[in-house]
Each structure stands twice: as structure tokens, then as C-alpha cells.
C-alpha positions as CSV (number, residue, x, y, z in Angstrom):
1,X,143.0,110.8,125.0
2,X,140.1,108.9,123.0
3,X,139.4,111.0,119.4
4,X,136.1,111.8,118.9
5,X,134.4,109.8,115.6
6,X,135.0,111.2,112.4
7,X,133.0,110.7,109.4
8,X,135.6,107.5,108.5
9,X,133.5,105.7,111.0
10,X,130.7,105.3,108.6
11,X,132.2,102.4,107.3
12,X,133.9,99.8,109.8
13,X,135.9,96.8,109.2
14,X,134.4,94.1,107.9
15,X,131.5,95.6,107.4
16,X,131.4,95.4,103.5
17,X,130.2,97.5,101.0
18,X,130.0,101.1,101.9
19,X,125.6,102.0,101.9
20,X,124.5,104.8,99.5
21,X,123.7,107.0,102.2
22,X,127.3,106.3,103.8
23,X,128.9,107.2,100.3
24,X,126.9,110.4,100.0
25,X,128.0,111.5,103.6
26,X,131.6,111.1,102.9
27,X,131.3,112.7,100.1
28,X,129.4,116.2,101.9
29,X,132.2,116.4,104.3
30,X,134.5,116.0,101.7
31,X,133.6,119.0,100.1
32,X,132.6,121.2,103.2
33,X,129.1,120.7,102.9
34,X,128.3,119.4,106.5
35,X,130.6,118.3,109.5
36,X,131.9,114.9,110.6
37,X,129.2,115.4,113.7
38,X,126.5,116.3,111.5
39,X,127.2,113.4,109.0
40,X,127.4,110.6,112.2
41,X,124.5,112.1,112.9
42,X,122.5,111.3,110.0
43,X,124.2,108.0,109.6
44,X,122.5,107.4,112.3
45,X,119.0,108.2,111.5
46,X,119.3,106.7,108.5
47,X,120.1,103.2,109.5
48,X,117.6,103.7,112.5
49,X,115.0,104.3,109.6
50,X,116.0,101.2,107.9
51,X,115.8,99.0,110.9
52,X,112.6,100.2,111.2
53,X,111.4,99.5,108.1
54,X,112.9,96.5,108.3
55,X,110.3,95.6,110.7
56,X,107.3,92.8,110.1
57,X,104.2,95.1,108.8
58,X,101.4,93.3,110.9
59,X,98.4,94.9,108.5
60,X,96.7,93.9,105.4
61,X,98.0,96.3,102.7
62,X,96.1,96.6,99.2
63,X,96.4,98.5,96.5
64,X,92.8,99.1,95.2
65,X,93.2,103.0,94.6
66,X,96.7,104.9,93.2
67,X,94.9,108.4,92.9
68,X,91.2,109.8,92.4
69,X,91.8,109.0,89.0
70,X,90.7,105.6,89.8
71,X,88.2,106.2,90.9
72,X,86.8,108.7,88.5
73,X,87.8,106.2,85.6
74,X,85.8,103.1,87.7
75,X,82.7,105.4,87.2
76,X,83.4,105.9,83.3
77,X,83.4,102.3,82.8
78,X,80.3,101.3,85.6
79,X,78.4,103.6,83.1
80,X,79.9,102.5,79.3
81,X,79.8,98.6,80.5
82,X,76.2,99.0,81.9
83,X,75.0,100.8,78.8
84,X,76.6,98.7,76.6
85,X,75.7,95.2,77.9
86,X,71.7,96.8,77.9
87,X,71.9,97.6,74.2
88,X,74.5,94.6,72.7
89,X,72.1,92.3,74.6
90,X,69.0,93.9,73.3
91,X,70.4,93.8,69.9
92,X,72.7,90.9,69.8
93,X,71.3,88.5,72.1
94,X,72.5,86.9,75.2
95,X,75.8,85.3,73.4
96,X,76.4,88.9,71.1
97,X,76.2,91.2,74.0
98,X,78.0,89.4,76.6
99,X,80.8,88.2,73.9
100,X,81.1,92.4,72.8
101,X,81.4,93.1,76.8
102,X,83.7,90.5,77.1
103,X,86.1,92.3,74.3
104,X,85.2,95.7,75.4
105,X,86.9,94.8,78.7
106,X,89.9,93.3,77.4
107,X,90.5,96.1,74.7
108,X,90.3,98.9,77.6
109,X,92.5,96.7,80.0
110,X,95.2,97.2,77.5
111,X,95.4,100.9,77.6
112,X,94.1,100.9,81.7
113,X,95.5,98.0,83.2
114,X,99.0,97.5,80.5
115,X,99.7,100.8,79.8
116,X,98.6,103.1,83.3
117,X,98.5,100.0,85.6
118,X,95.5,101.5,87.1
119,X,94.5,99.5,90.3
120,X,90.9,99.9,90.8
121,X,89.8,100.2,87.1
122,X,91.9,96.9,86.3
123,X,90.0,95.0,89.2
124,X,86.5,96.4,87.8
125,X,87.8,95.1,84.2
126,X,88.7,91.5,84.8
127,X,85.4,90.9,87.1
128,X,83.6,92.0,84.0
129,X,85.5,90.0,81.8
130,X,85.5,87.1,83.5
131,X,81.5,87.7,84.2
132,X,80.9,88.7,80.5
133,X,83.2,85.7,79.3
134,X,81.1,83.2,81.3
135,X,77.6,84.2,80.6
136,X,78.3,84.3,76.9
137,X,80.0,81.0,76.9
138,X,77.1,79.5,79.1
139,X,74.4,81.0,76.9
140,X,75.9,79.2,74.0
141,X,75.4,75.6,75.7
142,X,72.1,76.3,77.1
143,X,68.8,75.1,75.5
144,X,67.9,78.0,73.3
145,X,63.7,77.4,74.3
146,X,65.0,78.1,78.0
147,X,65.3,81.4,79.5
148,X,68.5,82.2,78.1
149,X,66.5,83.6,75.0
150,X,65.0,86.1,77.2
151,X,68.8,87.5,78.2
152,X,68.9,86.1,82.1
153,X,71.9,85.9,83.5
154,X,73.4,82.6,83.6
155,X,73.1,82.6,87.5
156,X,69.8,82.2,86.6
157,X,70.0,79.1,84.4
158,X,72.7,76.5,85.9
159,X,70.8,75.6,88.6
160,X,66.8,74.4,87.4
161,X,66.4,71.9,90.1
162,X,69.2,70.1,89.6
163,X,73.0,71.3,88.6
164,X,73.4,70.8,84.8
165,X,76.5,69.6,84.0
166,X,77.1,70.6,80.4
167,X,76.9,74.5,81.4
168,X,78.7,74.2,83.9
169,X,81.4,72.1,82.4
170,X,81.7,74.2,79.3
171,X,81.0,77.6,81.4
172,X,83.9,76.9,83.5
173,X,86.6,75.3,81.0
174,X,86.0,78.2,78.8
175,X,86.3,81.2,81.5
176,X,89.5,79.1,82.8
177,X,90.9,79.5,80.0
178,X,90.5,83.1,78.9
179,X,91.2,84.1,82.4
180,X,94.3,82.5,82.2
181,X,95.5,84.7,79.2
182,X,94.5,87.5,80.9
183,X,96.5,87.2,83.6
184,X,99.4,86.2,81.8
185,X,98.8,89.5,80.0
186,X,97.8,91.8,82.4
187,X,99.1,90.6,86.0
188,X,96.0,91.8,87.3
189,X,96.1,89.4,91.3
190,X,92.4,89.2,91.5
191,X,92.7,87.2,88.2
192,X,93.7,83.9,90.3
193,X,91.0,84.1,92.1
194,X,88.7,84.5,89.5
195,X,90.7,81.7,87.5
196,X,89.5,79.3,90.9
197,X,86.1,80.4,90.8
198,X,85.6,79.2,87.3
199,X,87.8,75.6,88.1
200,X,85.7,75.1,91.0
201,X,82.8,75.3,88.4
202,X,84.5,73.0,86.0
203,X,84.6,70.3,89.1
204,X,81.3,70.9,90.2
205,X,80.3,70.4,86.7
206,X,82.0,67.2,86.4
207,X,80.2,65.9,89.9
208,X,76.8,66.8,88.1
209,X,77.8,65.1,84.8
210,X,78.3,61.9,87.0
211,X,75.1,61.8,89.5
212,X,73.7,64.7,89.3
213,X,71.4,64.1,92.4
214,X,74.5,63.7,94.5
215,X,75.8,66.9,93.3
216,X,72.5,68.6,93.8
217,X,72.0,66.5,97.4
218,X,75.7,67.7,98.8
219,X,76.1,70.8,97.2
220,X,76.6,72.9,100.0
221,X,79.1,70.6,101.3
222,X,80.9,70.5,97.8
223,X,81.0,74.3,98.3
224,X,82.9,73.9,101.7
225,X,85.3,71.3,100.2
226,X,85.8,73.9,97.6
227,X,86.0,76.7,99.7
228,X,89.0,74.4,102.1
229,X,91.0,73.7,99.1
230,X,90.8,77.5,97.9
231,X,91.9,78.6,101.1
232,X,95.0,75.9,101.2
233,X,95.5,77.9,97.9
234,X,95.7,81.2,99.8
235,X,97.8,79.9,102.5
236,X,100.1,78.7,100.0
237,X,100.9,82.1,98.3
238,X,100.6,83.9,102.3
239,X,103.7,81.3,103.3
240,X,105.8,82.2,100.2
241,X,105.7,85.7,101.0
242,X,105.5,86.2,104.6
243,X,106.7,90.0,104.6
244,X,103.8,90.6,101.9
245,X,106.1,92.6,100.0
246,X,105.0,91.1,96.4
247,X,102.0,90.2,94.5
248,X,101.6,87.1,96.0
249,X,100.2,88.7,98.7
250,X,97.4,90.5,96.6
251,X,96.6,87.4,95.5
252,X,96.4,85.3,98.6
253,X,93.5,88.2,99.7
254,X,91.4,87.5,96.7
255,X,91.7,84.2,97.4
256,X,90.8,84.3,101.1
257,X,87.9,86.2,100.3
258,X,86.9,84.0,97.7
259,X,87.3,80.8,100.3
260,X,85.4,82.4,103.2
261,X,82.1,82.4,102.3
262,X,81.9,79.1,99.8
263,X,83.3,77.7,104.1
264,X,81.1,79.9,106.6
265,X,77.6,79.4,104.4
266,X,77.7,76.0,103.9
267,X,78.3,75.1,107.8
268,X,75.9,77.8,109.2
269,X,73.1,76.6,107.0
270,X,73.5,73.3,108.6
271,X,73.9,74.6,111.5
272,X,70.5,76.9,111.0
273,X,68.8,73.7,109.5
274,X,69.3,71.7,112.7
275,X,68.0,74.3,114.8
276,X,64.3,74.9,115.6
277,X,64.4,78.1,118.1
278,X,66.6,81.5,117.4
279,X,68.3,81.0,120.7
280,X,69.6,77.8,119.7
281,X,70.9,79.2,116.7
282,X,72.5,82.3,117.8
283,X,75.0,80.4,120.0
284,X,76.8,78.0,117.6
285,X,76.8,80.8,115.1
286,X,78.6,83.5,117.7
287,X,80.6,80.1,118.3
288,X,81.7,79.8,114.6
289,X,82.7,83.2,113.9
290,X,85.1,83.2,117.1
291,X,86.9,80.5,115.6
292,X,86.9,82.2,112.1
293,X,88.3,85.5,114.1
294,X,91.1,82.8,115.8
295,X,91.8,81.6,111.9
296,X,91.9,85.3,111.1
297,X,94.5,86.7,113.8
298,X,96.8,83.9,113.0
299,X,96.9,84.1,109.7
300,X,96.6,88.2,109.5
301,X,93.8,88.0,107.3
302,X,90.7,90.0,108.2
303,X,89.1,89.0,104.8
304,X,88.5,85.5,106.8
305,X,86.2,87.4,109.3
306,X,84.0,89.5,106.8
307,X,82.0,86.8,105.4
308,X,80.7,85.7,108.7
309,X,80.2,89.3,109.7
310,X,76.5,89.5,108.2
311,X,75.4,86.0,110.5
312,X,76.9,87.4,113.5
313,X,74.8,90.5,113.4
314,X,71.9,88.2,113.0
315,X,73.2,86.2,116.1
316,X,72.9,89.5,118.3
317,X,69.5,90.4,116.9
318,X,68.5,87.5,118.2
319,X,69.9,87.0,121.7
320,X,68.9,90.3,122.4
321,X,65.2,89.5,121.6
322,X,65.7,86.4,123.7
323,X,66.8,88.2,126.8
324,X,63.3,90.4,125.9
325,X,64.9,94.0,124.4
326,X,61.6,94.9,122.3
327,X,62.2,98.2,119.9
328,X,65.1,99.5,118.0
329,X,66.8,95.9,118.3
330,X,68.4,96.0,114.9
331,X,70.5,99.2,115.7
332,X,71.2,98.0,119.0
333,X,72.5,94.6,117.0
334,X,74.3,96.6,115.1
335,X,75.7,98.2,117.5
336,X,77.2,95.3,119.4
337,X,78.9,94.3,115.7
338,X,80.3,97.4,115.6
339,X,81.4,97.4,119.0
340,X,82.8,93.8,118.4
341,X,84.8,95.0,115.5
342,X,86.2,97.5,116.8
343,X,87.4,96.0,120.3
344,X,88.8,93.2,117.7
345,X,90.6,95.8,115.6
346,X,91.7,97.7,118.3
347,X,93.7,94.6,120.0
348,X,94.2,92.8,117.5
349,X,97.9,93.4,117.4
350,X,98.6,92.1,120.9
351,X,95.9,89.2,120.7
352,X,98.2,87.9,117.7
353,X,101.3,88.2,119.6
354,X,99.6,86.1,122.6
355,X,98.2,83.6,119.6
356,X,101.3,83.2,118.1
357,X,103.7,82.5,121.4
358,X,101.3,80.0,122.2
359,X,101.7,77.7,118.8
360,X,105.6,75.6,118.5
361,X,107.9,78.1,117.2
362,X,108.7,76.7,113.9
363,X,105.0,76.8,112.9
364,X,104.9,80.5,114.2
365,X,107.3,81.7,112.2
366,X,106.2,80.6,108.8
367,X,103.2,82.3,109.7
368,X,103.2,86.0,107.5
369,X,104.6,88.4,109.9
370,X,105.1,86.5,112.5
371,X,105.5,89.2,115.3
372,X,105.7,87.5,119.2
373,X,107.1,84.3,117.4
């Protein structure tokens, strides 16, 4: 007659070491403290729980918030950088109140970002570090009779007609750099992205310091080469770590959303340039964001699709003024973007399965989570 399991089953032949869990059960019946039946039992849930979490997540998941804290701290410093960079610039000048910003940030990320690991305040902190970093270091190259002596931003400056390449050459080595100590003290992800930002400035820089009518000419086409190669970027770091289990991942968002938009604006303006009537335009656009929303199920990244968001909504405004809907068209254009991100959202799962059975298996399943592969 066949003996019912014992809790000696936990471990089979050949099945090497014994799991923690396994250990801990043998060790309760040992002592009295359940049954054999009650320890198969949970053996069983317990493995059942790790196959399941051994399952590819399909879903974008960030860490921007650990705790209200966050959030409560984000406010603190909106308040002491804004008050701050008003009265250093006021009283130090462009260079003296963007430098003191710039030292603020990195003096507060070593009690915030080193010592708490605080998620949302450490993103606020290197954005205005590397913002504070590059203003200052582009005010000190700038003509001191321009507007710089007035305390605009450098936004404001770079581009007077033409791209000037000494700003934006010595704007973008020196952000590169300090960036680049940051995150090699802080480990903050968004720092890569902000660390691209500034080398795509550097290039650009370097294309103005050459002809600077080209760069001027071509620009937004030099912003979609960028954007392409920042997004090869992001793919890189997405393929190293297709479980998203690591940084890599965190950085591979920033990057994606740093790529999308320097790619989407570029082509729609050209598109909207070669297009007289809003009919005309509302097609290729709608046309162009499908695509992006094909990029953006097969490579799980819904950062892709935000960018291109703001045109689509524009697209339905206007196809539902061409089919003659007078009154209340933007909420009903906003209605049918809400209604196309949801039905998106909502299937988006199974319309990445079907995606991803129909590309050769090998590419599939270097894809991150490459569920239906």
C-alpha cells in the first residue's frame, strides 16, 4: 500500500540544496509545531509563489516616490531653490547665483540622495544641478553686454539667430563633466540622461563651431539624429536587463523619454510645414503616433507614446472640425485621447503578445519581457 508523503519529500533526489523555506518546514515538524500534511502544504504554496514571481513583469515600474516624505521634502526644496536662485541671482549675478544653486543641490543630495536615498527629492536635485550647473557655466562664456547681465536663462541666449558654438561647446563639456561626478557619487538613473542631454549639446556645439548656418539650417533634423542615437542608448541598457530588475532599467526610461521628443518634433514639424490644410495634417500625424504606439508595445515603453500624445490631441481637434462638429470640440478631442489611451492601456498586454509572436523568435526574446515570444 502506497505511504502517503511525509515532510522528507521536501527535498528530492537530485534536487540540490535544500530552499530556506524547505529547511524551516522540517524543522516545525521536527519539533511538533505543524504536521507533515500541513508542511507539504505550504511547500507548496511557497514554490507556487515563487514560480509566480518568477514570471516576466510586463509593466513599467519606477520608483519616483518611497513615502509621503518625498513628497513633502520635494516641496521644501521647490520653495528654498526658488527663493534662493531669486535672491543669489539678484545679488550675485547670473554666474554667483546659479554657481550657489548649483552647490546648494549637491550639498543637500548628500544628506537626501547618499544618506536617505530619497527617490523623488534626489530626481528634483540633480535636474537642478545639472540646470544650475549649465546656466552658470553658459553665463560665464556669454558676451557680458548681452542679456545674460539682465539674469535670462541661458535657454534664452544660445540660440540669437544662429546656434553659437562657444556656449554651447563650453555649456555642455562643463555640465558633462560635473554630471558625471554626480552620478558616480550619487547613483541617481536620471543622471545618464541628463549626462546625454548635455553631450548632445557639446555635438551640436561643435556642428555650429564648423558652419554654423548648417547647424542652424538642419537643426531640427540634428535633433532627430540625436534623439535616434539617444534611443539606441536606451535600447541598450532595456536589452541588458530584460526582467528590469536593476537600475538599468531606471535609466533606459529617462533615456526614452529624453529621445522621444528630440524624434516626434522634429518629423511632425516637417510634416506640419509641408501641409497647407488641417485635414492634411491631421492624417500623417494620427499616422505617426500609431507607429510610435507599435515602437512602444514592443519595446514595453509607454514613455515612447507621451511625447506625441499633445499632437495627437491636436489631430482629433482637427478632424472633428473637418467632419463639421462646431462647439465644445476641444473636450470632445479630448475625449477621443482619453478614450484612445485608455482602449491602448487596457489591451495592451495581449496587443504585445500578438506583436511579439509575429517578429522571428530570437529577436523576440531579447526584447524586455518578452511574454508570447
Amino acid at each position: 500500500m502506497e505511504q502517503p508523503p511525509t515532510a522528507s519529500a521536501l527535498a528530492l533526489p537530485g534536487d540540490g540544496p535544500l530552499p530556506n523555506h524547505a529547511v524551516l518546514l522540517r524543522a516545525g515538524v521536527a519539533r511538533g509545531i505543524i504536521t507533515d500534511d500541513q508542511a507539504l502544504a505550504l511547500d507548496r504554496l511557497a514554490r507556487e509563489d515563487v514560480a509566480a514571481q518568477d514570471e516576466p513583469r510586463d509593466d513599467e515600474r519606477l520608483r519616483f516616490v518611497t513615502g509621503f516624505a518625498d513628497i513633502f521634502v520635494t516641496l521644501g526644496l521647490v520653495l528654498f531653490f526658488g527663493t534662493t536662485g531669486y535672491l543669489g541671482i539678484d545679488r550675485l549675478g547670473p554666474v554667483g547665483g546659479y554657481g550657489l544653486v548649483a552647490i546648494e543641490a549637491w550639498v543637500l543630495a548628500e544628506f537626501f540622495t547618499r544618506r536617505r536615498r530619497m527617490a523623488l527629492p534626489s530626481i528634483v536635485l540633480l535636474v537642478v544641478f545639472a540646470l544650475a550647473t549649465y546656466n552658470a557655466a553658459g553665463f560665464t562664456l556669454v558676451d557680458p553686454d548681452t542679456e545674460a547681465s539682465r539674469g535670462t536663462t541661458l535657454f534664452d541666449l544660445v540660440f540669437r539667430g544662429h546656434p553659437e558654438a562657444r556656449p554651447l561647446i563650453g555649456t555642455g563639456l562643463v555640465t558633462l563633466l560635473l554630471v558625471g561626478l554626480h552620478y558616480w557619487r550619487f547613483k541617481v538613473p536620471i543622471t545618464i540622461a541628463a549626462g546625454t542631454a548635455a553631450l548632445i549639446g557639446l555635438l551640436l556645439g561643435l556642428v555650429a563651431a564648423v558652419d554654423p548656418f548648417f547647424a542652424y539650417d538642419r537643426l531640427p533634423w540634428l535633433l532627430s539624429a540625436a534623439g535616434l542615437g539617444t534611443f539606441a542608448l536606451a535600447m541598450r541598457f532595456d536589452l541588458s536587463d530584460p526582467r528590469r530588475l536593476t537600475r538599468r532599467t531606471d535609466i533606459a526610461f529617462w533615456l526614452h523619454l529624453l529621445a522621444a521628443p528630440m524624434i516626434v518634433h522634429p518629423v511632425l514639424s516637417a510634416v506640419a510645414n509641408g501641409n497647407t490644410s488641417q485635414i492634411g495634417l491631421a492624417f500623417p500625424i494620427l499616422a505617426i503616433v500609431l507607429g510610435l504606439a507599435s515602437v512602444a508595445l514592443v519595446t514595453d515603453r509607454r514613455a515612447i507614446l507621451v511625447s506625441s500624445l499633445v499632437y495627437a490631441g491636436l489631430s482629433f481637434d482637427a478632424l472633428l472640425r473637418e467632419i463639421g462638429i462646431t462647439g465644445n470640440v476641444l473636450p470632445l478631442a479630448l475625449l477621443a485621447l482619453g478614450t484612445f489611451i485608455l482602449l491602448l492601456s487596457a489591451g495592451w498586454h495581449p496587443l504585445r503578445a500578438r506583436i511579439l509572436r509575429a517578429l522571428p523568435r530570437p529577436w523576440a526574446a531579447r526584447l524586455p519581457h518578452p511574454i508570447g515570444a
